[in-house]
C-alpha positions in Angstrom: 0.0 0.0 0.0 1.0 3.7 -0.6 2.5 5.7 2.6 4.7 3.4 3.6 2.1 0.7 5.0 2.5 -3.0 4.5 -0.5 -5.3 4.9 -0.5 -8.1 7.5 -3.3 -10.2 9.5 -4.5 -10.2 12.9 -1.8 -12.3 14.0 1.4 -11.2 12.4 0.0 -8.1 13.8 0.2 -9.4 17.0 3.6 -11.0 16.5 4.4 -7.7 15.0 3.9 -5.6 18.1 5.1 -8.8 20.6 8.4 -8.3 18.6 8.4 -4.9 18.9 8.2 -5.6 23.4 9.9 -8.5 23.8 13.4 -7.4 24.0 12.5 -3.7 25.3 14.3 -3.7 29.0 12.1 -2.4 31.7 8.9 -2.8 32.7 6.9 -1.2 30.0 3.2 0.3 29.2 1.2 0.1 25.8 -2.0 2.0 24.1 -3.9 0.5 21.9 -6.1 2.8 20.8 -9.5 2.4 18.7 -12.9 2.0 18.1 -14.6 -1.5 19.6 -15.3 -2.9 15.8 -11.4 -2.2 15.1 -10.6 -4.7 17.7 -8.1 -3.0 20.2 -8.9 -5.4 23.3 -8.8 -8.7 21.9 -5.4 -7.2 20.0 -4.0 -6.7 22.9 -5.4 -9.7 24.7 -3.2 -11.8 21.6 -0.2 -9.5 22.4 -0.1 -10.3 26.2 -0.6 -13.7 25.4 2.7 -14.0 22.8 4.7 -12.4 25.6 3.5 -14.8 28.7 5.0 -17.2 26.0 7.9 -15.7 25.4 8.8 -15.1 29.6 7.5 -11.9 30.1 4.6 -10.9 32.8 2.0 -9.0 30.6 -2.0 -8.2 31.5 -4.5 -6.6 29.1 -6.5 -4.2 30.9 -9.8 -2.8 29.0 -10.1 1.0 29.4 -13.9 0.4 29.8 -13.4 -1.2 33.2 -12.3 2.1 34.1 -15.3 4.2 33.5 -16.4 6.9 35.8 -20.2 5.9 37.4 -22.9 6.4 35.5 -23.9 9.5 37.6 -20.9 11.7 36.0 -20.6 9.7 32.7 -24.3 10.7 31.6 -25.0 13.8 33.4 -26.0 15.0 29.8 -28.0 11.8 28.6 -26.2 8.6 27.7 -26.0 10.2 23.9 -23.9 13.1 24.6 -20.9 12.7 22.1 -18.7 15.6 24.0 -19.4 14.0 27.3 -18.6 10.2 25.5 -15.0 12.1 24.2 -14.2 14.1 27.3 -16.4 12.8 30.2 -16.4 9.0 30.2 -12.8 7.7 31.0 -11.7 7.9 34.8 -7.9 9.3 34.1 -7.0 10.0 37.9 -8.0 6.0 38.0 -6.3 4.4 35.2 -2.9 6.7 35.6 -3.4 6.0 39.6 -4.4 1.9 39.1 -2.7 0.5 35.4 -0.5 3.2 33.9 1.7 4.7 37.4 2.1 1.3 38.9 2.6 0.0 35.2 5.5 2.5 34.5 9.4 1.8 34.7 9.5 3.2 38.7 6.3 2.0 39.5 5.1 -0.7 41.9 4.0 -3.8 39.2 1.0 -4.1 41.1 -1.5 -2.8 38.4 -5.4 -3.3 38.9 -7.0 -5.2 35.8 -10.4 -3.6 36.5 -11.7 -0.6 38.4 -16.1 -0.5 37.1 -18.3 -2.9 35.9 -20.0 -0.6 33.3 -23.5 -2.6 33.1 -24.2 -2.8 36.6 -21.9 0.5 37.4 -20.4 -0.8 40.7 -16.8 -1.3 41.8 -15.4 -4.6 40.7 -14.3 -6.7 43.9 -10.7 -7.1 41.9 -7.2 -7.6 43.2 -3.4 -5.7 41.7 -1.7 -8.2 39.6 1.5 -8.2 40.3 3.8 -7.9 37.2 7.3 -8.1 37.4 10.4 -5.7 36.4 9.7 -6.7 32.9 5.9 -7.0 33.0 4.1 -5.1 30.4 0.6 -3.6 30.5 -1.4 -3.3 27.4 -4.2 -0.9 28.3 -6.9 -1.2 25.0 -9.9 0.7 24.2 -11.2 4.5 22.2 -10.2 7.9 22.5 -7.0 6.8 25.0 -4.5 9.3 22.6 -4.2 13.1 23.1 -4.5 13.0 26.6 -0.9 12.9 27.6 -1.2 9.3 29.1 2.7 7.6 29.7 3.3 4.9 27.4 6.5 3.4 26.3 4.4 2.5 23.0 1.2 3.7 21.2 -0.9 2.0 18.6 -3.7 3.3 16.9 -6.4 1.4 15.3 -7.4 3.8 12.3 -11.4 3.0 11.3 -12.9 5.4 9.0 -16.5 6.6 9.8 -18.1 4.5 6.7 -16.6 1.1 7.8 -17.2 2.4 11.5 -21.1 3.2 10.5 -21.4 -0.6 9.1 -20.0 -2.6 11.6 -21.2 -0.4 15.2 -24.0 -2.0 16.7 -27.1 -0.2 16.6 -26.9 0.7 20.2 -23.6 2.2 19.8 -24.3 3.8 16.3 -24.5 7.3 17.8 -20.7 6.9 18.5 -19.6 7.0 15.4 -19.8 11.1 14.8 -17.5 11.1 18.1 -15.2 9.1 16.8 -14.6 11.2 13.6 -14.3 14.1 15.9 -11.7 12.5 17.9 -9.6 11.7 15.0 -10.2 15.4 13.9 -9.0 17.0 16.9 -6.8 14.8 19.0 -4.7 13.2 15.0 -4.4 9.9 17.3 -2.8 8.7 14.1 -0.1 11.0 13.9 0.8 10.6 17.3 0.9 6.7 17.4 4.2 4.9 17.3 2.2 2.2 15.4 -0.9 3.2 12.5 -2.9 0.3 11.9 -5.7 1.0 8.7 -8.3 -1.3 10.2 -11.3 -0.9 7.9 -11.0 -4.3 7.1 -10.2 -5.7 10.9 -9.2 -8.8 9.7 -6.5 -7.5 7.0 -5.1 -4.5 8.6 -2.4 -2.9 7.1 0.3 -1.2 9.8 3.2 1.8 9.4 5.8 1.9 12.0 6.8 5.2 12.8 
């Protein structure tokens, strides 16, 4: 493909970025970044998976565990796409919880989940300890722009026609926040790693 972008599948992707980790010293934290029909959690999921098998601690945490309660989140109706780009993720939490303890000087004790989202109570969940070369692989939307530390960011690039087609219809009402988001916040020209993911499984990634 033009721009410098070479086509792969779902799992060279994943051995992709598991290459890019596995020899990285330090403990070390990823974004993956992207709508739900783009796949970023079960991405990362894979990614976590390759390194456990190649020696190294590594937990996928899913951003929408760390939602803020319902109260604040949909203060404005549950349809508000300014609220959904700005309002919905807990930062204080997941820098406090995943991406502080996550870090090079941090403890390695990183909480998986924080929210259970459908019933909107705490989750009863323990840190995972992850040691001096554990990685954390915190997946989910609109995660880029928002100065969150990351030894590594990937960007799952869906454009609103493919988004449109494959959002559920609950979730349809997203899509107009998503284009906004990559208006605004250019999570692909910040991202280490652009992945073109109209087609999620043939994705086609640029290593910057």
């Amino acid at each position: 493909m033009a721009g410098g972008f070479r086509p792969v599948d779902r799992t060279g992707l994943a051995g992709f970025l598991a290459d890019r980790l596995t020899d990285r010293p330090g403990r070390l934290r990823v974004l993956l970044d992207g709508p739900p029909p783009a796949g970023p959690l079960p991405l990362a999921r894979a990614v976590a998976e390759l390194l456990r098998a190649r020696g190294r601690d590594a937990l996928a945490v899913d951003a929408d565990d760390f939602l803020r309660p319902a109260s604040l989140r949909l203060e404005r109706g549950r349809t508000d796409t300014g609220m959904f780009l700005d309002g919905w993720l807990d930062e204080p939490a997941l820098r406090r919880e995943v991406l502080g303890p996550g870090g090079p000087d941090g403890s390695g004790r990183v909480l998986p989940r924080l929210r259970d989202r459908v019933r909107d109570r705490a989750f009863r969940a323990e840190p995972v300890p992850l040691g001096d070369g554990g990685v954390v692989l915190l997946a989910g939307g609109r995660l880029l722009g928002r100065g969150l530390p990351a030894e590594l960011t990937v960007h799952l690039r869906m454009g609103r026609a493919a988004l449109e087609r494959r959002l559920g219809p609950d979730d349809a009402w997203t899509a107009p926040a998503y284009a906004r988001y990559d208006d605004e916040a250019d999570p692909g020209g910040q991202a280490d790693v652009l992945v073109m993911a109209d087609h999620p499984d043939r994705p086609a990634l640029r290593d910057a």
